[in-house]
N, C-alpha and C positions, 0 to 999 in steps of 0.2 A: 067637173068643168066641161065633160062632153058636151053642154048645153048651151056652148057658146060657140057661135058658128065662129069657126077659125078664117082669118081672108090674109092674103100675102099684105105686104106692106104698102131768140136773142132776150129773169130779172134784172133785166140790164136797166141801170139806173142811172140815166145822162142827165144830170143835172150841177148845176155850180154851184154852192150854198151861197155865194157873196151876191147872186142874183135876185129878184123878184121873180113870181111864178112867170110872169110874161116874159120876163129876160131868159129864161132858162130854154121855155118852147122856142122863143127864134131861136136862141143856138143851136138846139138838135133841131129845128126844120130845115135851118142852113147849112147844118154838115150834110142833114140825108138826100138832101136836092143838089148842093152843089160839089160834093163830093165826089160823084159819078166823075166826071169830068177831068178833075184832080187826078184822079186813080190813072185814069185811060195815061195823060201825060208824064206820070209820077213812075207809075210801074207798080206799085205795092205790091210784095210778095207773099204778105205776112200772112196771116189766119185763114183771109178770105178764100183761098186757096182750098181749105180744110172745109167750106160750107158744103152741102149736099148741091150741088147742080140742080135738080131737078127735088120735087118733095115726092118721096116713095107711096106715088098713086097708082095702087094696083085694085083697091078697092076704096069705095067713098061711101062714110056710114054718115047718116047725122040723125041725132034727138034734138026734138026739142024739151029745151030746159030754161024755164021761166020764159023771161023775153028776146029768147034767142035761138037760135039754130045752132048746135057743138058738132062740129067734125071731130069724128074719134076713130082709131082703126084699134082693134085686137089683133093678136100676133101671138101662134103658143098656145101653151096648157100648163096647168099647173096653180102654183099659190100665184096669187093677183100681185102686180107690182104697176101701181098709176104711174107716170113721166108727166111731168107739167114742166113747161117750157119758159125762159125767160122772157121779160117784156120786152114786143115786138117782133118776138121771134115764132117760131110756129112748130109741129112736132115732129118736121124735118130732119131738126138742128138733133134729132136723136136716131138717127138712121141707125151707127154704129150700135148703140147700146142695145134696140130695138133687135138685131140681127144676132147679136150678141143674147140677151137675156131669154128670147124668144124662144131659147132650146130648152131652157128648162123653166120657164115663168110665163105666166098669164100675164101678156104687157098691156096694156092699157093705154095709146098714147093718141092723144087731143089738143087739139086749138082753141085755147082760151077764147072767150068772146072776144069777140073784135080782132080776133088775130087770124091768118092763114086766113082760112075757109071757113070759119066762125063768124055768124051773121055778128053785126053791132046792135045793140039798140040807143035808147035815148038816155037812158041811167046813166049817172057817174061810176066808173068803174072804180071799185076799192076789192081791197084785200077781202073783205070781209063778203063783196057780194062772188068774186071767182071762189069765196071757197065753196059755197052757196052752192056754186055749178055746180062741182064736181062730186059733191054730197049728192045729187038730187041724181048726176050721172051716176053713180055708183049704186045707189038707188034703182033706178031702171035698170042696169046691167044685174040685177039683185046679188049685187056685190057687197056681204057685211060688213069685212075687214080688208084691208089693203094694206100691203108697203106700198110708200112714195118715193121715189127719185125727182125731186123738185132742182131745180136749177136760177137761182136771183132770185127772180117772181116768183117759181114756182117753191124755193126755198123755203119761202116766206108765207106761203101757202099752207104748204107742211107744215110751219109752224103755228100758222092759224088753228088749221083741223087737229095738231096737237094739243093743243090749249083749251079748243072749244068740244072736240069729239072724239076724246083719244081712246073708246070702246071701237071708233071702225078703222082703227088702225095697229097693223104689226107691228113695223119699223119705219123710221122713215129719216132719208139721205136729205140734208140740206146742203147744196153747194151755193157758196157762193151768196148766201143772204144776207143780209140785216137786219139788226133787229129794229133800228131807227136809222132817221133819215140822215143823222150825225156823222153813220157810215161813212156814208158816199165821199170817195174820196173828192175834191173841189176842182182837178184838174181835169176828169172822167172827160169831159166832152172834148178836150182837145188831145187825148191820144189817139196817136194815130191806129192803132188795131180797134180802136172803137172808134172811130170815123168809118173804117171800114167796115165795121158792121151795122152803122146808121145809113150808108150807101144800101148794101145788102137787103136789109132793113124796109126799106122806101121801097126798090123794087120789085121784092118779093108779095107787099101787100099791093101794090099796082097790079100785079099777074096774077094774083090769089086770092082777093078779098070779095066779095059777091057787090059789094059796095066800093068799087077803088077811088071815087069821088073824093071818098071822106076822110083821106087819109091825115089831110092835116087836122082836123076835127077829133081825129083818133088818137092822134100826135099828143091833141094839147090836155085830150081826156086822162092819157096815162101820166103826162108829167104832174098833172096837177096830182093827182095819186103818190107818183115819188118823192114829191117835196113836202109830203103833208105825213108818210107812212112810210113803215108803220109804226106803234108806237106802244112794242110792248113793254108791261111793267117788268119789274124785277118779278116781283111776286107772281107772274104769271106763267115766265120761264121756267122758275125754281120748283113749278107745279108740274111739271113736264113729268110725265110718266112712261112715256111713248119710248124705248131704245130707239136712242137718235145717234147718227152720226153729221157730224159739224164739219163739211169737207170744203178746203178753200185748194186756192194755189198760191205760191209765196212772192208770184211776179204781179197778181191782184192790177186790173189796170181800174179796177171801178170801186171795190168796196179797200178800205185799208185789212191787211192780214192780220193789225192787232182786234179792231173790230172784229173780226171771225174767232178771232182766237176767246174772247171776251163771253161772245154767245157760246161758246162750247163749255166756261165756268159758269154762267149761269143757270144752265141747263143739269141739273143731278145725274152723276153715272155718265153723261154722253161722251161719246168717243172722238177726237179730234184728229186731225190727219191733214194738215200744210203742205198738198204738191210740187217737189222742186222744178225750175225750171221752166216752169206756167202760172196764167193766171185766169182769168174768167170763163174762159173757155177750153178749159183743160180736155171733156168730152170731144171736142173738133180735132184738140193739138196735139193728146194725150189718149188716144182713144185706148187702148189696150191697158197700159196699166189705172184711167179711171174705170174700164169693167171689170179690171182685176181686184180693185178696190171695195166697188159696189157688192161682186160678188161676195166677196169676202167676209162682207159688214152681215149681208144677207144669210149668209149660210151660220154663223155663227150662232150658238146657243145661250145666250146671255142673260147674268139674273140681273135682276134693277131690283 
């Protein structure tokens, strides 16, 4: 891995199912616009608190990859471990872990298109063209095999590239994913710790997006994504070869924890693990015992 210049350092699924695609976008455009406002009077103390302040720019890499520009930072030496970040979140939201696994792991951690510092283009975003990305990044970094720590989105990612390429992969962490859009729990946009991370949310891609125009365009590009995906089979799952671990938390404010629990049977061999005490964002709330966790899954020697 000396050949890798070392540089120092939200799948979140907001939609109602009792909604239309259009209904779903106004409601997360109206939490992330007017929620700022809310907060200032309200006080919330909850999660937000836990977000990184600033995104850990101490260096700014980017490829291009198909029709976009990927901001990605390396961190470390070692066996490769990818971070993919939830929707609308950026690879911020993994400071802790980054800091954390950096001592003894090639970390690998990027801004999906259209998120952070990740240029947008004109394409529909799906499941299927982010995983596209980070094949094509792993590719140029001539990176054969990887662990993933995916998070919602990125979960869901993980489980893509398990399904479709599981030769460039070691292990790989799902938190927090689904496997269909049935997940989603129905009340996700009106809790309050996800309001406050549609706030967050809003104004983090305002300050960071090379495009901040386009946010509500970005907005309605990923819900149409959520409510449509993804939609894996049984059979697709049960193909899983990859050692996977199935990590939720038992306070779940987005997907339900039987749904996580559900993907961890369908999956052969995979390993499940219900966080007490937290839910979607257990890396912000929970930071030490989920790299206790990570590590742990990482380190082990596992037959499948």
């Amino acid at each position: 891995m000396s050949s890798y210049k070392k540089i120092g350092r939200l799948g979140t699924f907001v939609m109602c199912l009792n909604l239309d695609r259009g209904g779903i976008f106004l409601l997360v455009l109206k939490y992330s616009l007017v929620i700022p406002l809310l907060c200032a009077c309200l006080g919330f103390p909850a999660i937000i608190n836990a977000y990184p302040e600033e995104p850990p720019i101490k260096a700014m890499t980017f490829a291009k990859i198909q029709d976009v520009s990927l901001y990605y930072e390396i961190h470390g030496e070692g066996e490769p471990i990818l971070l993919i970040h939830g929707g609308l979140s950026h690879a911020g939201y993994w400071r802790a872990q980054i800091d954390d696994l950096a001592r003894d792991y090639l970390v690998i951690a990027v801004d999906s298109r259209g998120h952070g510092r990740s240029s947008l283009s004109n394409k529909p975003i799906t499941y299927n063209l982010l995983a596209n990305d980070f094949l094509l990044l792993l590719d140029k970094l001539n990176i054969q095999s990887t662990n993933i720590l995916g998070w919602s989105d990125g979960g869901i990612i993980a489980l893509e590239l398990a399904i479709r390429e599981p030769q460039r992969l070691k292990k790989i962490i799902a938190y927090g994913a689904n496997f269909h859009p049935k997940g989603v729990q129905p009340n996700v946009a009106e809790n309050s710790r996800f309001r406050e991370f549609l706030t967050r949310a809003s104004r983090d891609y305002h300050a960071m997006s090379p495009e901040p125009d386009r946010w509500s365009e970005f907005l309605e590009n990923i819900t149409n994504m959520w409510t449509t995906e993804p939609n894996f089979s049984d059979l697709e799952l049960q193909n899983i070869t990859v050692p996977t671990l199935v990590l939720g938390g038992q306070q779940e404010e987005a997907i339900y924890p039987e749904h996580i629990e559900e993907l961890s049977k369908k999956i052969p061999n995979s390993k499940l693990i219900m966080m007490p005490k937290t839910g979607h964002f257990a890396m912000l709330e929970e930071p030490e015992k989920f790299n206790e966790i990570v590590r742990s899954f990482l380190k082990r020697r596992l037959k499948y």
